[in-house]
C-alpha positions, 0 to 999 in steps of 0.5 A: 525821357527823350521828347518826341521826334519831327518829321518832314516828308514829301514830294515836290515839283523838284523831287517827283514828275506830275504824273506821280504828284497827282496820283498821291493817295489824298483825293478825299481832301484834308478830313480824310487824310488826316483822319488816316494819318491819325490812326496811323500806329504812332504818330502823336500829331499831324499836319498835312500840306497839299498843292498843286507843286508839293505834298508834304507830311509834317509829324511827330513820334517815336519811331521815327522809321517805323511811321515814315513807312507807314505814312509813305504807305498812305500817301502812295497807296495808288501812285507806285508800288514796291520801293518806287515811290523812295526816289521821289521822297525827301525826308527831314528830321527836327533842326533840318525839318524846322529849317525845310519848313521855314523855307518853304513857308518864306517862298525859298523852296517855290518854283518861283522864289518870293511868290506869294501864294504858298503863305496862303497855303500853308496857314489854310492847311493848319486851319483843317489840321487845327479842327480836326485836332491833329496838331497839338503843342510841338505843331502848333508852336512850329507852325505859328513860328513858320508864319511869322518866320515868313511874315519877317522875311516879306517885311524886311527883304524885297524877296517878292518885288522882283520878276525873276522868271520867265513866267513871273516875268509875263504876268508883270507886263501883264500887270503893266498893261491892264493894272488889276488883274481881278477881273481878267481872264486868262488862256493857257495853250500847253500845259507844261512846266511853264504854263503851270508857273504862269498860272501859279503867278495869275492866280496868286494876282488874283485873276478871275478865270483860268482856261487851259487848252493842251494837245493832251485834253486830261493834261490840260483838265489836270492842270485847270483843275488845280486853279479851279478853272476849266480846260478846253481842246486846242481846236477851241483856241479861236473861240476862246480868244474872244473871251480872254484878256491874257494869252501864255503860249507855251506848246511843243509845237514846231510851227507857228499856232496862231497868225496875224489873221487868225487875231484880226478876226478875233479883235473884231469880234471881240470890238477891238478890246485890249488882247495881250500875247505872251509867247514864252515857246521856242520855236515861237506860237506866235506870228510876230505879225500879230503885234502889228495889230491896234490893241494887240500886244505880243512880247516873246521870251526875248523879251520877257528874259530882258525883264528878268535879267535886270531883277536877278541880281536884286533878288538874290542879294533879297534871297540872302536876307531872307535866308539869313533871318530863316537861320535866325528862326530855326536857332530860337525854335530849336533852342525851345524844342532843347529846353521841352526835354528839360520840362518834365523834370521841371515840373516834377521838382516845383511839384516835389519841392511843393509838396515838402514844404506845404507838408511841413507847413502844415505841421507847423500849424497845426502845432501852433495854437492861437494862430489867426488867418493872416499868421497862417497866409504869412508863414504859407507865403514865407514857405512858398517864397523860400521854396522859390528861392531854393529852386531858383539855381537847380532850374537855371543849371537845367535850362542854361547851355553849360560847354562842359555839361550837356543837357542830359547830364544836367537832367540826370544830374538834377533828378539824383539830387533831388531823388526825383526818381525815388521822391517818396523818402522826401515825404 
């Protein structure tokens, strides 16, 4: 019998606008979702992965068409309608789903490659799929094989030690300013692409309070809220200066936001505490004239793109390791998931196999008399050992890779021989 079908479907930063990614039908959380994905006709089991950058479903069935509809139907009952949610939506199956997920979970597939958070994400995912039972035995091995696919990938390359964006770029200097990031809070004015990066790398340093001021208030809500942090109108820009420690500034705007004086008054209300500016728009936020401030620091996207160019090259040749050893994985996870269509016959020969030879046990002492306990553990271990011999070159033939052979023919071959299918003249 063919094992189960994996399927990997969803959408992504690369894949779907935000406008789409938000509306995604999972607003009443992980309990809710799954419990739908449950019912849904024909899925065996389910994993559902949801952030702020993708949504992604992860099952297995028999049909594999027939349940992608329906999941799709579930995910994007309130973003789309008719066919137009298909171009948004990528679609995996086994080896390519196995690998898609390694990838994902080695941080090879984020919108900054090496970040750290997404590990996070993933296993915080498995812990509801795993209460709510909807992950069983395939999903359970391919998810736990994810994490330390992952966990290798951290320990044997340097994929997370090099700044090679824009916006990681930022938070490192960041970092090199203030050192702990834990306690600092943090001010995003625009809510774009790179604004949502840098929160992603703030909020995976650990900082203590995200704020996002944008020209479109729901855009900024939308964002702020996917950081558990909170969102203001760009008005309030002056006043929340007096309260943060970190500035990314990243608006459409075509003249400068913020000048030096508007920042002289601010630093003495705030009592000359450190204020760190980073202005990654072009044209710029910010008044150059700010840096000449005590305890102001300003860098621009020059600057940043300085600090990213000497990392680049570091990190691909990290990014290659790190692909290499996802390679090496998937090959051990497909080769289990080969060796599960070989189970059922397995069991159905050691079970059959069993059957005869206690069967003839039996007869045999039941006709023998004077036979003491130890005679009879003796000759029932004798059986049992001939039995496992007799076994022994049938289930190397079914589990090992043969060129001439494939693992259907030898799965048919064995079930005739044996007479598996037809085992009652065994008796």
């Amino acid at each position: 019998m063919p094992r189960d079908t994996i399927v990997l479907l969803g959408v992504n930063h690369k894949t779907t606008p935000l406008a789409i990614r938000e509306k995604l039908a999972i607003s009443g959380g992980y309990d809710h979702s799954l419990e739908v994905l449950s019912k849904l006709d024909g899925i065996k089991e389910c994993y559902l992965l949801s952030t702020c950058n993708r949504v992604e479903v992860l099952f297995t069935c028999r049909e594999p068409t027939e349940c992608s509809n329906g999941v799709l139907e579930m995910l994007f009952a309130d973003a789309a309608t008719g066919d137009d949610f298909e171009k948004y939506v990528y679609q995996y199956q086994d080896e390519a789903a196995v690998e898609h997920l390694f990838m994902v979970a080695a941080s090879l597939d984020s919108m900054i490659v090496g970040e750290a958070q997404i590990l996070g994400q993933l296993k915080e995912a498995y812990r509801y799929a795993s209460n709510h039972k909807s992950s069983g035995f395939v999903l359970n091995k391919l998810l736990h094989k994810a994490f330390s696919t992952a966990k290798r990938v951290r320990t044997e390359t340097g994929i997370g030690a090099s700044a090679v964006s824009i916006s990681y770029a930022a938070v490192e200097l960041a970092k090199k300013i203030f050192g702990d990031l834990h306690d600092k809070k943090v001010l995003l004015i625009g809510a774009g692409e790179m604004a949502e990066l840098a929160a992603e790398n703030l909020v995976g340093q650990g900082v203590a309070e995200v704020v996002v001021a944008n020209r479109t208030l729901q855009r900024a809500v939308t964002l702020a809220r996917c950081f558990n942090g909170y969102a203001v109108a760009l008005e309030e820009v002056l006043g929340q200066l007096e309260q943060v420690d970190i500035v990314i500034s990243s608006t459409g705007a075509t003249e400068v936001i913020l000048n030096k004086d508007d920042v002289r008054g601010v630093m003495r209300e705030r009592r000359n505490r450190p204020l760190f500016f980073i202005d990654i728009a072009v044209p710029r936020d910010l008044d150059a004239g700010i840096n000449e401030l005590d305890n102001v620091y300003l860098y621009d996207i020059d600057d940043l793109n300085n600090v990213v160019e000497m990392n680049k090259s570091e990190r691909d040749r990290e990014a290659v390791k790190a692909e290499r050893i996802v390679a090496e994985e998937k090959l051990k996870f497909t080769k289990w998931l080969e060796n599960l269509v070989t189970t059922p016959t397995i069991i159905e020969l050691r079970k059959m196999v069993d059957e005869v030879v206690m069967g003839e046990y039996q007869k045999t002492v039941n006709r023998i008399n004077g036979l003491t306990e130890s005679d009879k553990r003796s000759m029932e271990k004798m059986a049992s050992a001939i039995a496992k011999k007799l076994m022994h070159h049938p289930l190397q033939y079914l589990k090992t890779d043969h060129h001439c052979v494939n693992q259907t023919e030898r799965i048919t071959v064995v079930r005739a021989l044996f007479n598996l299918d037809n085992n009652e003249s065994m008796k």
